[in-house]
N, C-alpha and C positions, 0 to 999 in steps of 0.2 A: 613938451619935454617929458620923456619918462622917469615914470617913478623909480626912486633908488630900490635896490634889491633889498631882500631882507637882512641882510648879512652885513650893508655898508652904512653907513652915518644917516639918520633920515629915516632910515627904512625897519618896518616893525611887521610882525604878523599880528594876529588875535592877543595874544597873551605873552607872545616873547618878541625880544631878546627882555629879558627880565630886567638887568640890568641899563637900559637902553643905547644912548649913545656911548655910555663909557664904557660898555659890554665889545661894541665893535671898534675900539682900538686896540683889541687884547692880542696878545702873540694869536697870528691863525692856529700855527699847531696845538696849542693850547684848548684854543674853541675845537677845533677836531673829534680832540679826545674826551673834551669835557660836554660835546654834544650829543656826542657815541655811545657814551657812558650815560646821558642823560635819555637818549632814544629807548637806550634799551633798558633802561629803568621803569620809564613809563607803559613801555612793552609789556613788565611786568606788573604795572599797577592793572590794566585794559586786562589783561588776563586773569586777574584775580578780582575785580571787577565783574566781568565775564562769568567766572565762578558765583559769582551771587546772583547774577542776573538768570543766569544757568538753573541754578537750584530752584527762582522761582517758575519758570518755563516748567521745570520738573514737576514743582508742584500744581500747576497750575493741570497741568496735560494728561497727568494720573490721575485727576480728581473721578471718583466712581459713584454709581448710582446704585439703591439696591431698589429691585423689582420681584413681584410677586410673582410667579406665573399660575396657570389656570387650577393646578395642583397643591396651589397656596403653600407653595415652597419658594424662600427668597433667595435670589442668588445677585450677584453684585457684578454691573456691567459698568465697562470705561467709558465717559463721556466721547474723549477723545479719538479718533479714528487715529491712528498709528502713521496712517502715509500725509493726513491732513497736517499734525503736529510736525510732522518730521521737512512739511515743506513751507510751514509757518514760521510759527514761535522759534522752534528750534534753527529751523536756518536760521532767524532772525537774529536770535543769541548766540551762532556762531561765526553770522558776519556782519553783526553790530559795528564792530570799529569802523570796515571796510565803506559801510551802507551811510554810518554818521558822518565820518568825513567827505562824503561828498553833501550830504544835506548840510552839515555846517558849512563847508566850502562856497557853497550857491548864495546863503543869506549872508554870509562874513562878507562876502568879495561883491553885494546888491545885485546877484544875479547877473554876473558877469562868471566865465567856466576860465576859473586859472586855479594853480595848485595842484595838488598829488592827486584829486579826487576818481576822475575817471581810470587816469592808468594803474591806479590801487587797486577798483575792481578787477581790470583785465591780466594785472602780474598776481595778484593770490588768486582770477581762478586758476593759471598757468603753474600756477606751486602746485596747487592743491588739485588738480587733474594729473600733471607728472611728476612729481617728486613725491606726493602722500600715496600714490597709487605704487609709485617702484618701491619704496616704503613697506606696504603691506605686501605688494610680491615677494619680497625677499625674507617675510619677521615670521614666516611660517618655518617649521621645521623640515628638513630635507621627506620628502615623500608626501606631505600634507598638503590637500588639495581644499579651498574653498571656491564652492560656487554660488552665485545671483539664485536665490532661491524664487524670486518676484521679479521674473524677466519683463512680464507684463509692466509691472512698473515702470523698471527700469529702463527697457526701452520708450518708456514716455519721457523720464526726465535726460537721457541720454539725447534723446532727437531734440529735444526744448533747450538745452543746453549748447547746443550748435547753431538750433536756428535764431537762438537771442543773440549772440556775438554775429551773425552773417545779415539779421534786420540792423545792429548797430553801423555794418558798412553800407548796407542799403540806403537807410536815412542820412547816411552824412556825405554821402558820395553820388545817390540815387535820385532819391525823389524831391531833396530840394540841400545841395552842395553846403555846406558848412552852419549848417542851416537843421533848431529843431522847431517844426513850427509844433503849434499845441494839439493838431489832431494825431502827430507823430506824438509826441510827448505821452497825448492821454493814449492812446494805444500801446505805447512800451510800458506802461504803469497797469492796464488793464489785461497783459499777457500773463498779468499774475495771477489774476485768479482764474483764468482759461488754464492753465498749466495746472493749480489745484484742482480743479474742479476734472481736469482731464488723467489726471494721476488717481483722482478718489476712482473714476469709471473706473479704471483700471483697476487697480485694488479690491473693486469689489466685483471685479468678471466681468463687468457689464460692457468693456471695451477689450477687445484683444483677450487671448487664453487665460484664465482663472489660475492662479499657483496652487500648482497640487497639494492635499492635503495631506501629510503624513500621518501612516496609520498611526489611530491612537489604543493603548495597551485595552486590555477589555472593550465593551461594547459602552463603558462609563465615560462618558466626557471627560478632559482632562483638567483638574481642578487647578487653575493658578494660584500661588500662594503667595499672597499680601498681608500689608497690614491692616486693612476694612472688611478682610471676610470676614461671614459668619461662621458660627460655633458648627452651621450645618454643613459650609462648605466645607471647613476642616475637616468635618467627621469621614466626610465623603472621598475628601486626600487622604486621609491617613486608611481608608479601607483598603483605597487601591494599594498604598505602600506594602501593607500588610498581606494582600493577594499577592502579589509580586513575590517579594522578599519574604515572607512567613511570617507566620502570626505571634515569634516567640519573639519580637525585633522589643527593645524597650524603647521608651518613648525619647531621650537622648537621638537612638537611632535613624528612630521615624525622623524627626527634626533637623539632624543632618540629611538624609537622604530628600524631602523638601526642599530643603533648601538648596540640592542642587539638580534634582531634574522637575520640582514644582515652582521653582522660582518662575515668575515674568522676565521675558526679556529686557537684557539694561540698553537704556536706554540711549539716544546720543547724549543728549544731557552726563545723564551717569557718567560715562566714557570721559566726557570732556572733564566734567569734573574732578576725574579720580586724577587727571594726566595735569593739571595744573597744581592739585593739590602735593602732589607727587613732585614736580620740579620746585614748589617756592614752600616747601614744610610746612604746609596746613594740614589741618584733619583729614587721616585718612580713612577713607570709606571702606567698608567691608568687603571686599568683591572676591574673599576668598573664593566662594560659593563657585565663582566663573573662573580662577585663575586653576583650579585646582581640576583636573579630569576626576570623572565619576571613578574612576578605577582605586586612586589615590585616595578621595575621600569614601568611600563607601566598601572597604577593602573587607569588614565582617560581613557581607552580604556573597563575597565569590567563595568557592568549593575549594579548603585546599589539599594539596596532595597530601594522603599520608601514605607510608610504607604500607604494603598488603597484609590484613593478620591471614593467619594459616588455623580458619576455621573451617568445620567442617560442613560439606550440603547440609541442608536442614531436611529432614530424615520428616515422610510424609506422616500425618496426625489420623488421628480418629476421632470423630469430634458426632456426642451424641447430644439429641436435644430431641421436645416435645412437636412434633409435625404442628401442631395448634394449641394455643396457649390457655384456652378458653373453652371448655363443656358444659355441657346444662344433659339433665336426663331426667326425665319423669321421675317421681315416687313410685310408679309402678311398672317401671318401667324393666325391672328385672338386675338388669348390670348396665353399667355404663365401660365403654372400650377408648382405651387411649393411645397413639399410637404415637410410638418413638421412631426418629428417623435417624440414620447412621450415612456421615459422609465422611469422604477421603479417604483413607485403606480401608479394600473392600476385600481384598482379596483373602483376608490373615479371618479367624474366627477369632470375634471379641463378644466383651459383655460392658452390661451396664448394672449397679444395684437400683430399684426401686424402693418406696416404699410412701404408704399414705402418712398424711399428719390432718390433724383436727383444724376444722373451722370453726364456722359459726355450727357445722354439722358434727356429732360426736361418733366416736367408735363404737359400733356394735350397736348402737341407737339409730344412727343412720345410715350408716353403713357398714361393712364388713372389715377389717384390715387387711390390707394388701401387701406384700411386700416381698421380697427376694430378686434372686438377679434375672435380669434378659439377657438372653444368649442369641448374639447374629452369629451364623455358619457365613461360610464364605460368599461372597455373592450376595448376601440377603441385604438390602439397605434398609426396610421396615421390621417391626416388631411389634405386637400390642401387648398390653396392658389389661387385663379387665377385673373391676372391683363391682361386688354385689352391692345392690341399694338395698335398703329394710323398707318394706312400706307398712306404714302401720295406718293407724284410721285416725290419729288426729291431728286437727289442721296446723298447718306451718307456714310460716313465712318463707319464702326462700333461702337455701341454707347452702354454704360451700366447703368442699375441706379441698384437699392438695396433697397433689402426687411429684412425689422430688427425685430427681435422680444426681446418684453419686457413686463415685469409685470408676467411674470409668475404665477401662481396662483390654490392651489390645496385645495379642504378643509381639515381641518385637519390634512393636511401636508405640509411640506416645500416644498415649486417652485424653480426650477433654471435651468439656461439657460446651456445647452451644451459647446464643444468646437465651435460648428457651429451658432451661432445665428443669422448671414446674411449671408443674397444668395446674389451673384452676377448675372444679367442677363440682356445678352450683343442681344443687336439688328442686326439682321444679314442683308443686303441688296439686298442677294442674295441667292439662292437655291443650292452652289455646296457641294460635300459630304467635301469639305475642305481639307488641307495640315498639314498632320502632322510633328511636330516639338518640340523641346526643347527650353524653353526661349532662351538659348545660347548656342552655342557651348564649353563652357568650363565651369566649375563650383567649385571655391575654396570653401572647408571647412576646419573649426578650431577644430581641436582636442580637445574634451572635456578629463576631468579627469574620467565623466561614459559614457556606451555603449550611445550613440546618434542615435533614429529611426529619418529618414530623407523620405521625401515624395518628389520625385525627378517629378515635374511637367511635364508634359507631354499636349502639347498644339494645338485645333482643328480651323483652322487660314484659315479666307476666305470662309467661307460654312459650315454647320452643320445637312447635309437632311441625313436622315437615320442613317442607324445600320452599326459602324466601325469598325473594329477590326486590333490589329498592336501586334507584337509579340517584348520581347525584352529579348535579354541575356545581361549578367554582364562578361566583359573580364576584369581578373587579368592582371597589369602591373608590378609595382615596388610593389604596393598593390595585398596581395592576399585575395581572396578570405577565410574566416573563422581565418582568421587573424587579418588584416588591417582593412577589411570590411565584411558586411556577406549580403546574399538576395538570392531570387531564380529569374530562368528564367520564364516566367512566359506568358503571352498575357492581353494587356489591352482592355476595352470595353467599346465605346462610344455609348450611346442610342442616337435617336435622339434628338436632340437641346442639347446635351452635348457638351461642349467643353473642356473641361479639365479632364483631367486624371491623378491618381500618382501612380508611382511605388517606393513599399516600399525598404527601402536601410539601415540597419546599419552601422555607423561607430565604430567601436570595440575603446574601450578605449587603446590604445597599446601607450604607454609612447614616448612621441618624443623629441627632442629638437631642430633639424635643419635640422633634415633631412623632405623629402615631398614623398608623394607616392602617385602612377596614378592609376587608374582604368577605367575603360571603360562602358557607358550601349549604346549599339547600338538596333534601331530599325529597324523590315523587315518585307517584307512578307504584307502589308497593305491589307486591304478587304474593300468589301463595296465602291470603287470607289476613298479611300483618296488616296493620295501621299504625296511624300517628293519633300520637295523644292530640286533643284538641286547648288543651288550656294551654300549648305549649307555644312559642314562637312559629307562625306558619299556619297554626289552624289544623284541621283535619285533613286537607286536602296534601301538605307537604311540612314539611320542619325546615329551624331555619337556625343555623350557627352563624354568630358575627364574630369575626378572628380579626383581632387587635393584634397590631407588631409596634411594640416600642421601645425604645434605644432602653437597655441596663445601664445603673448607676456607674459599674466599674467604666461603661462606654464614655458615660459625660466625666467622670472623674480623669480621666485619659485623656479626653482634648482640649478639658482645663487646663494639664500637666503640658501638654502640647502647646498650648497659645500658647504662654509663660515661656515656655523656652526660646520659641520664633520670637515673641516681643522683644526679647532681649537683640535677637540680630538683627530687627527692624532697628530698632533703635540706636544700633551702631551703621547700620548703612541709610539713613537719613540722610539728603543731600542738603536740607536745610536746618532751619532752628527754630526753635521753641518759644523764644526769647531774646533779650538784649545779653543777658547775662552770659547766657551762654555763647553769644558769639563775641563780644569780648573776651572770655574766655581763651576762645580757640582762638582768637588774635594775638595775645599776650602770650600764650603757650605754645612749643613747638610742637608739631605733628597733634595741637589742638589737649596736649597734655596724653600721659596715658594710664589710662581707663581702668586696666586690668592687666594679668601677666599675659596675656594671649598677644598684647599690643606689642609689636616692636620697638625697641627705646628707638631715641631719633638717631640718625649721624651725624657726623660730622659735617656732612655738606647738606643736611635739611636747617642743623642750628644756624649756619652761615647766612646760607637763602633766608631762614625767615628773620634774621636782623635785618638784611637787606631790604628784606618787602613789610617791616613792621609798621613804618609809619603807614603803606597802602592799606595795609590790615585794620591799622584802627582808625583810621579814614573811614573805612568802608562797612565796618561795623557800626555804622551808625544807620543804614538802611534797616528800614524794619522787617524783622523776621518774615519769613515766607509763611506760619502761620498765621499772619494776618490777613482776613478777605480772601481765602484761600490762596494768597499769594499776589493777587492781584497789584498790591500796595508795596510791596518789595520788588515787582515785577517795573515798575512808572520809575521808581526810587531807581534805581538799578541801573536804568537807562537813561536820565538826566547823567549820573555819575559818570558812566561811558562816554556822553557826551563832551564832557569835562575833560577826560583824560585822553580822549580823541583830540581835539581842539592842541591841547598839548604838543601830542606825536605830530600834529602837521606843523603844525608850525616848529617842533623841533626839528624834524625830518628836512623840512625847505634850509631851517638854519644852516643845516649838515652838508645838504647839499651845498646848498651856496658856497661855501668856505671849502667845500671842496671842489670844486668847478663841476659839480655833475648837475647838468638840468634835473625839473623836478621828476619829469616823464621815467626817469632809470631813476631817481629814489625812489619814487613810487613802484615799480616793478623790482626792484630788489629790497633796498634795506626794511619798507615799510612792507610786504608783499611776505617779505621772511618771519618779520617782525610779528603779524599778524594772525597766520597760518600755522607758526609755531606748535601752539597749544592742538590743533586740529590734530597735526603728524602723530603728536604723541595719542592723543583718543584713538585716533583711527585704526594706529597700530595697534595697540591693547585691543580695540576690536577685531580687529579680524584675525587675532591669535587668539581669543574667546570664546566670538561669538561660530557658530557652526556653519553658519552660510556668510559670504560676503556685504551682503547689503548694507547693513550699518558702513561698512569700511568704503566701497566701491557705492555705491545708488545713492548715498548722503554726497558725496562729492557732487555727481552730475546735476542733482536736484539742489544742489547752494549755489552752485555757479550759475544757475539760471534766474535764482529769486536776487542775485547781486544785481543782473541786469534792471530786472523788471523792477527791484525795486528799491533797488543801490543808485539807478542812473533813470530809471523810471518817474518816480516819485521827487526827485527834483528838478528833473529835466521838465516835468507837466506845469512844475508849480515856474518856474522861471520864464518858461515857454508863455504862459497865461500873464504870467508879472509886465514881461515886455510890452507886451498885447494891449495891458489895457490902461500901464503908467503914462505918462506925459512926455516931452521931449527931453532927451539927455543931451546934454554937451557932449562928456565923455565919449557915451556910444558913436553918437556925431563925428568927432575927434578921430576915433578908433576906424570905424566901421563906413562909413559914408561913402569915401571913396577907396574902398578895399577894392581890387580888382577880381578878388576872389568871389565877390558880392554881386556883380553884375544882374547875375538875373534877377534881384532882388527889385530890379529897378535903376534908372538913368541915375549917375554921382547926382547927389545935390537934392535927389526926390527920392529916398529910399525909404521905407517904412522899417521903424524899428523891430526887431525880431531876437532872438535868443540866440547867439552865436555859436559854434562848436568849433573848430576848425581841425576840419579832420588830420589834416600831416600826418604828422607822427602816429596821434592817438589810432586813426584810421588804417595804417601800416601795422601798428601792433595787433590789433584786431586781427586783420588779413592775417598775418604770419601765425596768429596762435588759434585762431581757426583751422587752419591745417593740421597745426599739431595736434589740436583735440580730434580732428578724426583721424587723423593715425594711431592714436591714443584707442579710439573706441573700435578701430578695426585690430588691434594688436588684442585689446582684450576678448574680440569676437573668435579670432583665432586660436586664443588660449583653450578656451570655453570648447572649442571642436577640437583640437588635437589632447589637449591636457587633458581638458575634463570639470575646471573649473578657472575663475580667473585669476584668484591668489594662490601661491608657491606651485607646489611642482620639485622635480630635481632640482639639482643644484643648477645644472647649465641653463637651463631653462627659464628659472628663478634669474639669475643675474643678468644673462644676456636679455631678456622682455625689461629688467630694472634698468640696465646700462642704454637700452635704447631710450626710455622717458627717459630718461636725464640728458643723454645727447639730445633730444629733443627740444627739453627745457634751454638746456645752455642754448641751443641755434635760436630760442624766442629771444633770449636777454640777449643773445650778441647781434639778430636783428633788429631788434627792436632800438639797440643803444647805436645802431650804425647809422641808422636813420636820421638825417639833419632834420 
C-alpha cells in the first residue's frame, strides 16, 4: 500500500506539517496561502543565511600572505587563486540550498531519490542560465557593451556545463537505465575536480590562450589596495596616483581616487552580499567605490573649460648667466677670465652689470676689484670677465671670492638672470694638476614624490694646471639602476683652472616608506697627472661614493594620513564581523543602524523587510563571527544553519505542492528554482553594471551550474550508489523495485541485486529539453560577442530581442518539462 502524501492525514515530511494531523484537515485554500507565505519566508531566512555563509567564503578566499622578494621588499600575495574560489567555496555558497536539499533528500528518504532534489538543480540552473543572463543583457545602459574578459575560462566552464547535464542523460538512459551504479556516482562526484583543476590550466595560460593583459599605467606594477597592505605598498599606490593626477592632489583625494581604480575586484561573494542585504535591510556595504564611474567620483582630477583670457604672446627673454659656475687660478697666474653666456634675444644689443665680492679672498690683498657692465652687441652670445690676482710670497690656504651679476638689461625686451648668476673663483697656491675626489664619501638623499635630476659634485682639491680627465660608472646595490635611479657612465673633463665637476644622476620617483637603497658611482682611470686621495674610500687606485635614497618624513607622515582614511572605508565595506555584538547589532537595527551622515536613513520598505526577517536575523546572529579561524568556524556554523532551513523549504515546497495538485518535479523547477536563484539575479545584475567585463555576471553562471551537477547530484548520488552496494536486503526496495519492468536488465524479477534507483521519466526529459536550451543559450551569446562586440547590452533592439529570446526559451523548458507525464 502506498504511503499517504505529505499533505493528507498520515503523511509528514522532515519537520512539517508542524501541526500534524490537525494541520491536514484545515480549509486547503487556507494551507495554500499560508504555505506560500511560509515558502517564501523561509526563502528569506536561506538567503540571509547565505549572507553569513557568504561573508565567510569571503573571508576565507581573501586571506593574503606577505612575502619577501630577493630585494628584501615585502609585498602581500592572495592565497586564493580567483577562478579556484569562484568555482569552489563560492559556487558552493551560492548553490548551497540547491546542493543541501538534495543531500538532505538522499539521507531523510534512506537513500531512496524522491522529492524536489534533483529537479531543483536542473530548474535554478535553467533560471540562472536564461532569466539571470536576459537580466544582465538588458540592466546595461543603451550603448554599453560588456565582454568575457577570460574567454579561456569561460569556455571551460561553458563546455563542462553542457557536458554535465548531457553525462546526466547518458547515465540514466545510456550506460545502465534508471540505474546509478557507484562507478557512475564516483565519476559525477570526481568531474569536480577535473573541471577545477581544468579551469585553473586555463586561468593560468597553460590550457588554451592566456587573457590579455591590460596595459598597466607606468612601467610600476599596479598596486591593489586592501586592508593588509603594507605602509610600502601604499607608498608605492599613492606615487603612481600622484604621477598620474599631480603631485598637488591632498591626501582626501589620493584616498578617493584609490579607492576607485586601486580597489580589488568585488567579489561574487561581495555582489551576493550587497543584493540580499539590499532586499531584507541589513547592513549596507560600501560599494560606492564600484556603483559610481570614475568621472563622477574623481571630477577635481579632469580640466575644465574656462572662457579664453586675452593675454598677450609672452614677449621673448634675455636671460644672462655664468657659462661655469666654478674657477680656480694660480697665485701667479696673472688674471683669471670668466665668461658669461647670453640666451634667447640675440638679436637686440644688451648688457649685464658685474661686479666682484670678498671671500675667504680680500680686495686689493688678493685680488683686484672688478666691476662694471658687459656689453653683448648683437649676435654676440659670450662675453668675458677678467679680474687680476695679487701674488704675493706668502703661503695661503686656498682662498675664494665671487663675481655676481645683476641688472640685466635688454632693449625692448625683458632681462633675467640664469640659474648661474655667480662664479665661484678659488685662489690656488700652487701649480699641481690636483686630487680628485667627492665632497664625501657617502651621500643621503630624500626621496621626492617626482623624478629628482641631482648634479653629483665631483671636486679638483690641491692643484688645478692643465687638462684632467676621470672616468665614472654607476654600480646598482639594493638600488637598481632604471629603477631606483637612472644615469649613464660617462667621463668628466676639467679644463684648466677648473675645479669642480658634475655628474648627472636621477633619482626615480619609486614610492618608499622605510625601506633605503644604495647605489654606487665610482671614479678611475684619472689623466692629465690628477690622483685619488688614498685614505679615502676606493684607495689610490679609484674613489668611491655610496648614495643612500630614503623616503622623507613628510612621505611617511602622508601614508600614515592615507591608511587612516582607507581604514575607515575598509571598515565600512567589511562583509563580516568582528564580534557577536556587532552582529547582533546589525540584527536588531535596520540597514545595521546608521554609522555617519554619508549613510542613507533606511525606507520605508527596508524597515518592513527587516521586521519581517528579524526573527531570521537574530537566529543567525548566533553563528560565530567570520573573525574567528580566519572564518573557518562561521564557515561549518553557517552551513549546518542552511542545512536547517533547507530541510524546511522541502518540505514546505512538497506541502505547497501537494495542496496544490502540482507534482514535486514543477515545484521544484519553479517555485523552489525562483525561490532560490532569487538573490543570484539581483548580485549578478549589480555586477555586470559595475564590474567592466562580464565574467563575474556571465562565466559565475556556467561555472555553478556545472559544480550543482558534480556535486549537488554527484556527491550523494556516490554516497547512495555505495549505501545500496554494500547494505543488506530491503523489503521496501524489494517491494518497490524487484519487479519493476523498467529494471530488467538488472536481472530475472525475483534475483535482482539491489542498486540505487533514479528513474529517469520526467527528471531525464527535463535534462534533454534544457540541454538544448543551454546551447542556444551559449550560441546566442557566441554571436553577440561577433556581431555586438561583447555579451551583455548593446542597443536597445538588440538588448531585448537576445533578453526576449532566453526567456521564451526558459518558458518552452517550464512548459516542457510540466507537459511531461
Amino acid at each position: 500500500m502506498a504511503a499517504p502524501a505529505i499533505c493528507e492525514k498520515g503523511g509528514g515530511g522532515i519537520a512539517l506539517p508542524l501541526f500534524g494531523d490537525l494541520e491536514q484537515e484545515w480549509p486547503r485554500p487556507l494551507r495554500i496561502v499560508l504555505y506560500l507565505v511560509g515558502l517564501f519566508w523561509c526563502f528569506m531566512g536561506v538567503a540571509l543565511i547565505a549572507d553569513v555563509f557568504m561573508a565567510a567564503i569571503e573571508k576565507v578566499t581573501s586571506k593574503k600572505i606577505r612575502c619577501v622578494d630577493s630585494e628584501n621588499r615585502a609585498y602581500t600575495y592572495q592565497v586564493w587563486n580567483d577562478t579556484i574560489a569562484n568555482l569552489t567555496l563560492m559556487a558552493l555558497g551560492s548553490s548551497a540550498p540547491e546542493i543541501l536539499l538534495n543531500v538532505i533528500d538522499i539521507f531523510a528518504k534512506d537513500f531512496y531519490l524522491e522529492g524536489l532534489g534533483p529537479s531543483t538543480i536542473v530548474g535554478s540552473a535553467a533560471f540562472n542560465l536564461l532569466i539571470i543572463i536576459a537580466v544582465c543583457i538588458i540592466s546595461l545602459p543603451n550603448g554599453e557593451v560588456r565582454f568575457i574578459k577570460d574567454m579561456s575560462v569561460y569556455r571551460c566552464t561553458a563546455t563542462w556545463s553542457i557536458l554535465a547535464y548531457v553525462w546526466l542523460i547518458v547515465i540514466l538512459l545510456a550506460t545502465s537505465p534508471h540505474v546509478v551504479q557507484v562507478w557512475e556516482g564516483v565519476v559525477t562526484f570526481l568531474f569536480f575536480p577535473a573541471l577545477v583543476l581544468h579551469a585553473w590550466l586555463c586561468d593560468k595560460g597553460w590550457c588554451g590562450k592566456p587573457p590579455a593583459e591590460e596595459p598597466a599605467f607606468s612601467s610600476l606594477r599596479r598596486i591593489s589596495v586592501h586592508e593588509g597592505m603594507s605602509c610600502e605598498e601604499l607608498a608605492e599606490a599613492e606615487c603612481q596616483v600622484r604621477a598620474k593626477h599631480g603631485q598637488n592632489l591632498t591626501s582626501q583625494q589620493v584616498a578617493r581616487i584609490l579607492a576607485v581604480t586601486n580597489a580589488p575586484p568585488k567579489s561574487r561573494a561581495q555582489y551576493r552580499i550587497y543584493a540580499i542585504r539590499s532586499m531584507f535591510g541589513g547592513r549596507r556595504l560600501r560599494l560606492e567605490a564600484i556603483k559610481q564611474t570614475l568621472s563622477k567620483q574623481m571630477s577635481f582630477t579632469s580640466k575644465k573649460k574656462v572662457a579664453p583670457l586675452d593675454i598677450p604672446p609672452e614677449i621673448e627673454s634675455c636671460t644672462f648667466e655664468f657659462k661655469i659656475e666654478k674657477y680656480a687660478v694660480l697665485e701667479n697666474g696673472g688674471e683669471v677670465i670668466l665668461t658669461v653666456s647670453r640666451a634667447g634675444c640675440l638679436e637686440l644689443p644688451s648688457k649685464v652689470y658685474y661686479q666682484t665680492v670678498d671671500g675667504a679672498a680680500q680686495v686689493d690683498k688678493d685680488y683686484m676689484r672688478a666691476e662694471g657692465w658687459l656689453h653683448f652687441e648683437p649676435g654676440v652670445e659670450e662675453a668675458e670677465i677678467k679680474v687680476r690676482i695679487v701674488d704675493d710670497a706668502a703661503y695661503e690656504e686656498d682662498e675664494e671670492f665671487f663675481v655676481e651679476l645683476s641688472e640685466p638689461t635688454c632693449e625692448g625686451r625683458v632681462g633675467k638672470l640664469g640659474a648661474k648668476p655667480r662664479a665661484t673663483v678659488v685662489i690656488i697656491d700652487d701649480d699641481e694638476p690636483g686630487i680628485l675626489c667627492f665632497t664625501e664619501d657617502t651621500m643621503t638623499v630624500t626621496q621626492g614624490s617626482q623624478d629628482m635630476e641631482l648634479q653629483i659634485s665631483v671636486q679638483r682639491m690641491h692643484g688645478s694646471c692643465g687638462h684632467v680627465t676621470v672616468e665614472y660608472q654607476l654600480e646598482d646595490d639594493t638600488a637598481r639602476r632604471g629603477v631606483e635611479f637612472d644615469g649613464k657612465d660617462g667621463e668628466l673633463e676639467f679644463l684648466p683652472q677648473q675645479v669642480q665637476a658634475n655628474i648627472p644622476v636621477t633619482i626615480k620617483a619609486v614610492a618608499r616608506y622605510n625601506t633605503a637603497d644604495r647605489f654606487r658611482i665610482i671614479l678611475s682611470k684619472p689623466t692629465g697627472g690628477a690622483k685619488f686621495d688614498p685614505k679615502r674610500d676606493g684607495g689610490s687606485h679609484r674613489h668611491i661614493l655610496t648614495v643612500t635614497i630614503e623616503a622623507d618624513e613628510e612621505t611617511r607622515e602622508r601614508v600614515d594620513h592615507l591608511h587612516t582614511l582607507l581604514r575607515s572605508s575598509w571598515d565600512k565595506s567589511k562583509v563580516g564581523h568582528a564580534n557577536w555584538a556587532s552582529q547582533f547589532r546589525d540584527a536588531i537595527l535596520v540597514n545595521g543602524g546608521v554609522d555617519d551622515e554619508s549613510d542613507t536613513p533606511p525606507s520605508l520598505a527596508d524597515k518592513a523587510m527587516h521586521c519581517i526577517t528579524m526573527p531570521w536575523k537574530l537566529l543567525f546572529a548566533l553563528v560565530p563571527p567570520t573573525d574567528y579561524c580566519g572564518g573557518w568556524v562561521c564557515f561549518f556554523c553557517a552551513l549546518v544553519m542552511i542545512g536547517f532551513v533547507t530541510m524546511i523549504i522541502g518540505d514546505m515546497a512538497s506541502l505547497l505542492g501537494c495542496v496544490m495538485c502540482i507534482p514535486d518535479e514543477i515545484t521544484a523547477i519553479t517555485f523552489v528554482a525562483l525561490g532560490t536563484s532569487l538573490p543570484d539575479t539581483f548580485a549578478s545584475k549589480q555586477a555586470a553594471q559595475e564590474d567592466p567585463h562580464a565574467d563575474a555576471s556571465v562565466g559565475n553562471v556556467t561555472g555553478s551550474n556545472s559544480v550543482n551537477v558534480f556535486l549537488g547530484l554527484g556527491l550523494p548520488w556516490m554516497i547512495a550508489a555505495i549505501a545500496w552496494t554494500v547494505q543488506g536486503k530491503s523489503d521496501k526496495w524489494q517491494a518497490r523495485f524487484q519487479f519493476d519492468p523498467d529494471l530488467d536488465w538488472l536481472g530475472a524479477p525475483g534475483f535482482r541485486s539491489q542498486a540505487f534507483v533514479v528513474k529517469a521519466g520526467s527528471l531525464a526529459f527535463s535534462v534533454t529539453v534544457f540541454s538544448i536550451c543551454a546551447i542556444g543559450c551559449i550560441a546566442l551569446l557566441a554571436i553577440r560577442r561577433y556581431i555586438i562586440g561583447g555579451e551583455l547590452g548593446g542597443n536597445t533592439g538588440s538588448k531585448y530581442a537576445s533578453a526576449a529570446f532566453l526567456v521564451a526559451l526558459w518558458l518552452l523548458y517550464v512548459a516542457l518539462s510540466s507537459w511531461k507525464p
